[in-house]
N, C-alpha and C positions, 0 to 999 in steps of 0.2 A: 419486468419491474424496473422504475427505475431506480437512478442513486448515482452516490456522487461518489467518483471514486478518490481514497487516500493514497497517495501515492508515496512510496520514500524507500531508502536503504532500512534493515535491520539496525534497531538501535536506535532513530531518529528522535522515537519520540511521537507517532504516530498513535498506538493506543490510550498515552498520556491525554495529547489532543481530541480524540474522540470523546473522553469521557469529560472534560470541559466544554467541548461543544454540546454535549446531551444534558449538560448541566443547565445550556445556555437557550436552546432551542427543543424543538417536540423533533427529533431526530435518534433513529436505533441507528446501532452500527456493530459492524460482523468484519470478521476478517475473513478474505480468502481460507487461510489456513484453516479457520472452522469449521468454515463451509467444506472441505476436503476430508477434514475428521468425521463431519460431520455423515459426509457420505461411507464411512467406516474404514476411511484410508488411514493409516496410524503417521502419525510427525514428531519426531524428534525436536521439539521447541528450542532445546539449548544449542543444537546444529543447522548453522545454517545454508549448509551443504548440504543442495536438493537435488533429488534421485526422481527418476521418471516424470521430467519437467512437460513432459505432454500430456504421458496418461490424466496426471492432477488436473491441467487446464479443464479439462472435460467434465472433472467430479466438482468442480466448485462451480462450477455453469450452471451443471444439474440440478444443485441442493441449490443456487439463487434463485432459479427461475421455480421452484418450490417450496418459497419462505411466503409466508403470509402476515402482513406486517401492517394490513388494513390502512389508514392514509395517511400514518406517519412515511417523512423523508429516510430512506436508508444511505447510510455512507457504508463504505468497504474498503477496506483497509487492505493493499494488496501492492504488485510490482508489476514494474515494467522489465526491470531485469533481475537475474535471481543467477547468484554463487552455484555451479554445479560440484560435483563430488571430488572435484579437482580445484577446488578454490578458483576455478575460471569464471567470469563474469559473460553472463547470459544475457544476449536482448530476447526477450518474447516476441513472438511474432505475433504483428497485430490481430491475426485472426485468433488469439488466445480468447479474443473478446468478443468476438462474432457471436451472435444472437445474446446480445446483454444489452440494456439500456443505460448506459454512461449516459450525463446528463452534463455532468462539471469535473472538473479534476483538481484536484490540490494536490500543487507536489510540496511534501515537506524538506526542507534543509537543515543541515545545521553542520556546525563546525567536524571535519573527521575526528577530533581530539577529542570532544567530547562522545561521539558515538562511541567509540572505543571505549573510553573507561567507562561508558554504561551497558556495552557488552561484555567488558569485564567483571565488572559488578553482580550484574543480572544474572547469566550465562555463565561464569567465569570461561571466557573464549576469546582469546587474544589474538586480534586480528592487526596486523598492519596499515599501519595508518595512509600509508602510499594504495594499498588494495582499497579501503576505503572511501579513499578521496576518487578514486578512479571509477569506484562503484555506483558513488554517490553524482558523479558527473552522466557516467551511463545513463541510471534513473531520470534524472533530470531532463539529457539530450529526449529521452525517446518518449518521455509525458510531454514534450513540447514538440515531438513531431508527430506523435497520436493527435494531440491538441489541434495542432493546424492539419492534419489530414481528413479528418472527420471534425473538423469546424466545432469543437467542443471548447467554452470556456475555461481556461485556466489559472490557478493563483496559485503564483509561487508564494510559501508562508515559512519564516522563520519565527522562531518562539518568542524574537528579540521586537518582533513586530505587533501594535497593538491586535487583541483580540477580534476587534470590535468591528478593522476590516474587514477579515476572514466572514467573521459573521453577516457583513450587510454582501458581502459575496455569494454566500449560499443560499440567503434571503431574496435575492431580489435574482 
């Protein structure tokens, strides 16, 4: 199946954006983490300190390559690097994505100040803005060396930025 994958740190603003895009276009969209529940793995939503970072790659594979979604476009909502159980920042190894069809990627950004107080908010889970920014550069570096390693289109997207590009991005 293909789909375009949403790329960004916890907090961004990624599920926000999805659901204005579905507003905008005939596009479903799923996060990793559903796809992993989905396969009957349990996830702690408010933590984002993640346990068995390989096993999961395997179960959200599983349940993509067995969603039936007829010939609407899928977006997936997911990471290039993910916080392990020690607050350390994780790059995925690109074979996290081996048998997937990524077609485009959008990495989202946005200010660390504000991801924080929207993980504070949300989650109440107070995370450092120094670890964020650093998290949020990780993400970044490695959807742009996914990007050029496997020759996939990329748009980097801030909120601050009109819609309207994003959209003739996934469109065309």
């Amino acid at each position: 199946m293909e789909y375009i994958f949403l790329s960004g740190i916890h907090g961004v603003g990624k599920s926000t954006l999805a659901e204005k895009l579905k507003n905008s276009l005939d596009i479903k969209s799923i996060s990793v983490s559903d796809l992993i529940r989905k396969s009957g793995q349990s996830l702690d939503s408010s933590n984002k300190r993640t346990t068995n970072i390989s096993g999961n790659q395997e179960l959200w594979k599983n349940e993509l390559n067995n969603l039936n979604l007829g010939i609407s476009k899928l977006l997936l909502d997911g990471h290039f690097c993910l916080l392990n159980e020690d607050e350390h920042i994780i790059s995925l190894p690109f074979s996290s994505f081996d048998g997937t069809n990524m077609v485009k990627i959008i990495f989202m950004k946005n200010k660390p100040e504000v991801i924080r107080n929207r993980l504070l908010e949300r989650d109440n889970s107070d995370y450092p803005t120094k670890l964020l920014r650093e998290f949020q550069d990780c993400e970044m570096k490695r959807a742009m060396e996914y990007s050029a390693e496997k020759e996939i289109d990329l748009f980097i997207y801030d909120e601050e930025q009109p819609l309207s590009e994003l959209l003739n991005f996934i469109t065309n």
